[in-house]
C-alpha positions in Angstrom: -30.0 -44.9 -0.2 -32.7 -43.1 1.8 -34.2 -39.5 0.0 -32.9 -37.8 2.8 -29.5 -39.5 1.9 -29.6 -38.3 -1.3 -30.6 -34.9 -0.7 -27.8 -34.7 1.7 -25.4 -35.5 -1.0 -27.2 -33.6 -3.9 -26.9 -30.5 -1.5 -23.1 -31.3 -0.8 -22.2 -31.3 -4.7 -24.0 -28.2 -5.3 -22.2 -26.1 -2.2 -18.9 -27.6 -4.1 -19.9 -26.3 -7.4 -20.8 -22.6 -6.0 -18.0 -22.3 -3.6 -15.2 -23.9 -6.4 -14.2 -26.8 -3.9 -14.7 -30.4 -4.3 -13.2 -34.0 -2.6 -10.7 -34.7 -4.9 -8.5 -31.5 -6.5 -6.9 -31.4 -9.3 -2.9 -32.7 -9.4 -0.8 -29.3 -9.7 1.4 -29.4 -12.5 4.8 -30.4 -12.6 8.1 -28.1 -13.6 7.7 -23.9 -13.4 5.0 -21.6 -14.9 8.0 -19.7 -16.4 8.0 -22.6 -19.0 4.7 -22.7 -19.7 3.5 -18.6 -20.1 0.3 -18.3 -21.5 0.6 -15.7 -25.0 -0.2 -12.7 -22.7 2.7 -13.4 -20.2 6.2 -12.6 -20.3 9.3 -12.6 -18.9 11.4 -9.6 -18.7 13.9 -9.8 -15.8 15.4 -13.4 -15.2 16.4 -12.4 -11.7 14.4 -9.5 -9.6 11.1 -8.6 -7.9 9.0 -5.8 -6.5 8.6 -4.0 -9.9 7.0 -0.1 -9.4 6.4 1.4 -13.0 8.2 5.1 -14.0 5.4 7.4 -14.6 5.6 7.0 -18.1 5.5 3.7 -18.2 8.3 3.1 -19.7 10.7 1.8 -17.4 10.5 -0.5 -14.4 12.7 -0.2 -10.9 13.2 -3.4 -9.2 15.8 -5.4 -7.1 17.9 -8.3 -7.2 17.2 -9.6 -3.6 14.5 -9.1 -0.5 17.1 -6.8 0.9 19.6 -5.9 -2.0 20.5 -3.4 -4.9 18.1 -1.2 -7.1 18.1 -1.5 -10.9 15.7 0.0 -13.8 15.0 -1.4 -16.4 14.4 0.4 -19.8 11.5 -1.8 -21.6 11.7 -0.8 -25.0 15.7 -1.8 -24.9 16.0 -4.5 -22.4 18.9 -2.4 -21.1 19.3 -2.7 -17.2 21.2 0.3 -15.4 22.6 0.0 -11.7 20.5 2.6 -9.3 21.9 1.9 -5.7 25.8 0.7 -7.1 27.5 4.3 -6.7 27.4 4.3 -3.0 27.6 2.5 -0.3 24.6 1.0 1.4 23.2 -2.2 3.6 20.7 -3.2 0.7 17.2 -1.8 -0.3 13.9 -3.4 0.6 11.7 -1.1 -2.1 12.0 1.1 -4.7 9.4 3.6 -5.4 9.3 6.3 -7.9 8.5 9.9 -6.9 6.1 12.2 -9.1 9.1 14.1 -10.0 11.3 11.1 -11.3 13.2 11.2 -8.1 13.6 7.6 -5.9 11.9 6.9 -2.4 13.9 3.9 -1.0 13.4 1.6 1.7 16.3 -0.1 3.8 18.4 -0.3 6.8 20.4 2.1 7.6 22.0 0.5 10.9 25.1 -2.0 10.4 23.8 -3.8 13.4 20.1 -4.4 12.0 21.9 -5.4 8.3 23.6 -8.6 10.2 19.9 -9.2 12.4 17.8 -11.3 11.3 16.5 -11.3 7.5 19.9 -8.8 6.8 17.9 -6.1 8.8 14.2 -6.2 6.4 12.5 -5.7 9.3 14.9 -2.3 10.4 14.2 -0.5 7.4 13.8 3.4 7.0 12.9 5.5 4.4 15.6 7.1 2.2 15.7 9.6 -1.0 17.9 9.4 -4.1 18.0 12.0 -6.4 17.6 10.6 -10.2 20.3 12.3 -11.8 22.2 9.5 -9.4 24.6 12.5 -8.6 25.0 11.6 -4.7 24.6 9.2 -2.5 20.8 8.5 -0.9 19.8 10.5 2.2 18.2 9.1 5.4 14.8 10.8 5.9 14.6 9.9 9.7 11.1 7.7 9.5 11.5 4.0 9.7 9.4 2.3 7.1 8.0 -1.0 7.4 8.0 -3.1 4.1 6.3 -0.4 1.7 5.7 3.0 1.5 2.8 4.6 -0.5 3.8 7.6 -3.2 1.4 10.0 -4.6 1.3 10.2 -8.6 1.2 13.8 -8.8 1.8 15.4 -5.4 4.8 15.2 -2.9 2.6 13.2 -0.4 3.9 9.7 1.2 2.8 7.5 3.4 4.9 4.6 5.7 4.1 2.5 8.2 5.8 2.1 11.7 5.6 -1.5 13.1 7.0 -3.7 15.5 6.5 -6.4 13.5 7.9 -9.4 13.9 9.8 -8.3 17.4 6.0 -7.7 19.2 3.0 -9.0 17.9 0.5 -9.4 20.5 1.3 -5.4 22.5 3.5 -4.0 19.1 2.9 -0.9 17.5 1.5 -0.9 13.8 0.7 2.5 12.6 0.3 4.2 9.7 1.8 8.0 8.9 1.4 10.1 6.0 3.9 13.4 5.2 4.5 15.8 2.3 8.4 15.7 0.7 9.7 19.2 1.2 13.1 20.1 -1.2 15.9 22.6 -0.1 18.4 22.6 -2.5 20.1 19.5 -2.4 18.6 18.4 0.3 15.0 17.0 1.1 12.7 16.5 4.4 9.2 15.2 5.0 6.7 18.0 6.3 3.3 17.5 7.3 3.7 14.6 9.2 0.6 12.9 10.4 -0.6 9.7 11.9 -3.5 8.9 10.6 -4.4 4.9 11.3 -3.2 2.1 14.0 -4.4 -0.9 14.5 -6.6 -0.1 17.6 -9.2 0.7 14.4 -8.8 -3.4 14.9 -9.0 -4.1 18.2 -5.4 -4.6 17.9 -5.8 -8.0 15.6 -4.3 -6.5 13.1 -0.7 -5.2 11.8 -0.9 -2.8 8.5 0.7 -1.9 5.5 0.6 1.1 3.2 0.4 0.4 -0.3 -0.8 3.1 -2.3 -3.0 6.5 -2.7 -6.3 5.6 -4.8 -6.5 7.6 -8.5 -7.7 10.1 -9.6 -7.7 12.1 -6.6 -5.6 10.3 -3.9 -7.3 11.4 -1.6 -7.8 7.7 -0.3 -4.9 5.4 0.9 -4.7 1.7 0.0 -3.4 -0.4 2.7 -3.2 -4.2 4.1 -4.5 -5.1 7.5 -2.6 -8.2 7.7 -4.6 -11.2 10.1 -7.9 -9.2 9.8 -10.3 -12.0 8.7 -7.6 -13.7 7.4 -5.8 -10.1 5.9 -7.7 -7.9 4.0 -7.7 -5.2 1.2 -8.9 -1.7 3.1 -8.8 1.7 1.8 -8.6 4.7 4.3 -10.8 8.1 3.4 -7.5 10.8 4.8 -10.2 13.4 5.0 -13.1 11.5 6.7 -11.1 8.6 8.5 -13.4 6.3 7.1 -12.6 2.7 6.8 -13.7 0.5 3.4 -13.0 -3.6 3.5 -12.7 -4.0 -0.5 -11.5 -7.8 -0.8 -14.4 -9.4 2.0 -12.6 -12.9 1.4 -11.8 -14.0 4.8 -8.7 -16.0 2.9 -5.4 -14.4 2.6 -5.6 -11.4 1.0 -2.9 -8.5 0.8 -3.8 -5.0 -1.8 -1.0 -4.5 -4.4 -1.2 -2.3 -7.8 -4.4 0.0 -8.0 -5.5 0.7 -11.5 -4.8 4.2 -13.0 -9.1 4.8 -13.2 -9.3 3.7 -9.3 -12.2 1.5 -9.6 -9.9 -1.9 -9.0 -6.7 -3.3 -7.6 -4.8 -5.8 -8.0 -4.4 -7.9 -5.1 -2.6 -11.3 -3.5 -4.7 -14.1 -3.0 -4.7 -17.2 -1.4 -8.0 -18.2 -0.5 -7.7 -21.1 2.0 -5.0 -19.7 4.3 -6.7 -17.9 7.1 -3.3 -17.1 9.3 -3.1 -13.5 7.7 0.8 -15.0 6.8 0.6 -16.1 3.7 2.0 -20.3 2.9 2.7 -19.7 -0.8 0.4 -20.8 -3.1 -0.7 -17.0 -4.1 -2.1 -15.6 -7.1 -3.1 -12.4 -8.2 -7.0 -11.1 -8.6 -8.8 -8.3 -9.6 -10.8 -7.1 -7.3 -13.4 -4.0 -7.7 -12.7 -1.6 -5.1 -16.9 -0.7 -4.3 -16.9 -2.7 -1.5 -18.5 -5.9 -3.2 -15.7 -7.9 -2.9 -16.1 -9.0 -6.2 -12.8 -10.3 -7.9 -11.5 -11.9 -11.1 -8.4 -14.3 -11.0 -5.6 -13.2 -12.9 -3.0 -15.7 -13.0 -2.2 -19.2 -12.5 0.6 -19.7 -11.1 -0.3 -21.7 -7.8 -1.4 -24.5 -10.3 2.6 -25.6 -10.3 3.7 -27.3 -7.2 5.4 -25.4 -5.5 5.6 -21.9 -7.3 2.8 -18.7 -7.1 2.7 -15.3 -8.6 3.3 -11.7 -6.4 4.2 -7.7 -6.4 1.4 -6.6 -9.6 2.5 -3.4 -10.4 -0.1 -1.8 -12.8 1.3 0.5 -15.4 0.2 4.1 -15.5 -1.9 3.6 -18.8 -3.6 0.5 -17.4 -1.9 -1.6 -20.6 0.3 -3.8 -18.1 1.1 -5.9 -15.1 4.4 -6.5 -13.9 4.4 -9.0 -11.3 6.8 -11.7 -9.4 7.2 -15.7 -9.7 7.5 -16.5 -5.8 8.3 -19.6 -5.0 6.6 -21.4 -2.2 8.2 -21.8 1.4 10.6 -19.4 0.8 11.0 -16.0 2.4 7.6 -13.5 2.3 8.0 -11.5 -1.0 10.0 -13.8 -2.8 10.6 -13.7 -6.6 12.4 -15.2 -9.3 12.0 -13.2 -11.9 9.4 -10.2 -13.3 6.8 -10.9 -15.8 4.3 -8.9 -18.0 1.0 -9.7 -18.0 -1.4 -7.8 -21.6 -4.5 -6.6 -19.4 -5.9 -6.5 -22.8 -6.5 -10.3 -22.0 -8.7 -9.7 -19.2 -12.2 -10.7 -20.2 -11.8 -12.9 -22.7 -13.3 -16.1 -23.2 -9.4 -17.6 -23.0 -8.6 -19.6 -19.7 -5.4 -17.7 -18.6 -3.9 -21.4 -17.4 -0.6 -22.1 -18.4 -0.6 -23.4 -22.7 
């Protein structure tokens, strides 16, 4: 071996070691995560996903299906209550709480797009149910694609209009923000404003809302989906200003912020540059100043076939729910909602499965 040779290989070995890549990776383990929970993991909801917390953090919303019913759950009890069960409807894609205890829902409201493709997911629009559960929900007139974003303690939303997946290459992906005006029993978004499309991307991108950045919401959270591989961005409403906080170029799609606003929790998968994500996703940390500095959360994606998604951070900063997905099926996925101790986080304990 020449010392060229071995420089050559010395240098290979140390890019492996600072990137955390090598020849030869590890064999994923066999069987689910769900039967191997580290101590500060656990299962609460056998069946459900896309947790959102109640501002007291005491209770969680979630559904039973990609496009299906609403339920709470009460975490102290373990007692589940129907939300969406006293009317009829074409399913739910999300379930967000309003500042006022109230529900902002997600979902089709067309027969014709429930029996398209993906029972209408892709047709959704934005709906309002009051939380005394004392009438049916009311169509707000915006479609809303996958989530909206709900202020903590204003009336401010925000949605996104897309023509995802019907046009990708000339489709519309915009993003709107609106204040939720009441009238009795009835309710209306004022205000409305749209403040981001994807020609901020040279039209690479499609977006997603996800959420107004504490204390003072006066920045909105989104995903620019197939921008470097999809990105975590925050949008300054009274600047316009753009900020790239996750800087991966891998898969990377913004989820739960934390109540203090100096991180998020975010989707992860670092090798899939498609901006659609293949599966084997994990949740990170990641710093929101712009660094792109992260910390891995869980460990799911080291089981064949299974990852983790939808961290929801609870209003006291104590908790994560978040989703089991399982790999090649539908986007957003999940089999079940967990709870994750942040109190974990920064420990010297490898948060691998026992």
């Amino acid at each position: 071996m020449t010392r060229g040779s071995a420089r050559a290989i010395a240098a290979s070995v140390a890019a492996a070691a600072l990137f955390g890549c090598s020849a030869e990776k590890p064999a994923p383990h066999s069987g689910s995560p769900a039967d191997a929970l580290p101590p500060h993991i656990t299962r609460v909801v056998e069946k459900g996903l896309r947790p959102d917390w109640s501002a007291d953090g005491k209770r969680l919303l979630f559904l039973d299906d990609l496009v299906g019913n609403v339920f709470e759950i009460d975490l102290a009890t373990r007692a589940v209550r129907p939300i969406t069960a006293h009317f009829a409807h074409h399913g739910f894609t999300r379930a967000r709480y309003i500042a006022n205890g109230d529900f902002l829902l997600c979902g089709p409201g067309d027969p014709a797009a429930h029996d398209a493709a993906e029972r209408g997911r892709w047709k959704s629009e934005l709906w309002w149910l009051r939380r005394d559960l004392s009438l049916p929900a009311q169509p707000l007139g915006e479609p809303c694609f996958e989530g909206p974003a709900v202020a903590r303690h204003s009336a401010q939303i925000a949605w996104t209009v897309s023509d995802y997946p019907d046009r990708v290459v000339f489709g519309h992906s915009e993003i709107w923000t609106g204040r939720l005006v009441y009238k009795g029993d009835r309710i209306r978004i004022d205000s409305k404003r749209k403040v981001l499309d994807r020609s901020a991307f040279y039209y690479l991108a499609f977006l997603e809302t996800q959420d107004f950045r504490p204390p003072e919401e006066r920045e909105l959270l989104f995903t620019a989906y197939a921008w470097r591989g999809g990105e975590a961005m925050g949008l300054d409403l009274e600047t316009g200003a753009l900020h790239n906080y996750s800087r991966s170029w891998g898969y990377d799609e913004i989820e739960g912020v934390f109540p203090d606003g100096a991180s998020a929790a975010v989707e992860r998968e670092p090798d899939n540059y498609s901006g659609v994500p293949r599966g084997a996703i994990d949740i990170w940390r990641t710093v929101l100043d712009g660094s792109g500095r992260s910390e891995r959360l869980t460990y799911f994606s080291d089981f064949a076939g299974y990852g983790a998604n939808n961290p929801a951070i609870s209003p006291d900063g104590r908790w994560m729910a978040f989703g089991l997905r399982e790999a090649g099926g539908a986007q957003g996925n999940g089999a079940g909602i967990f709870l994750f101790d942040l109190r974990y986080v920064g420990n010297d304990r490898k948060g691998g499965p026992r």
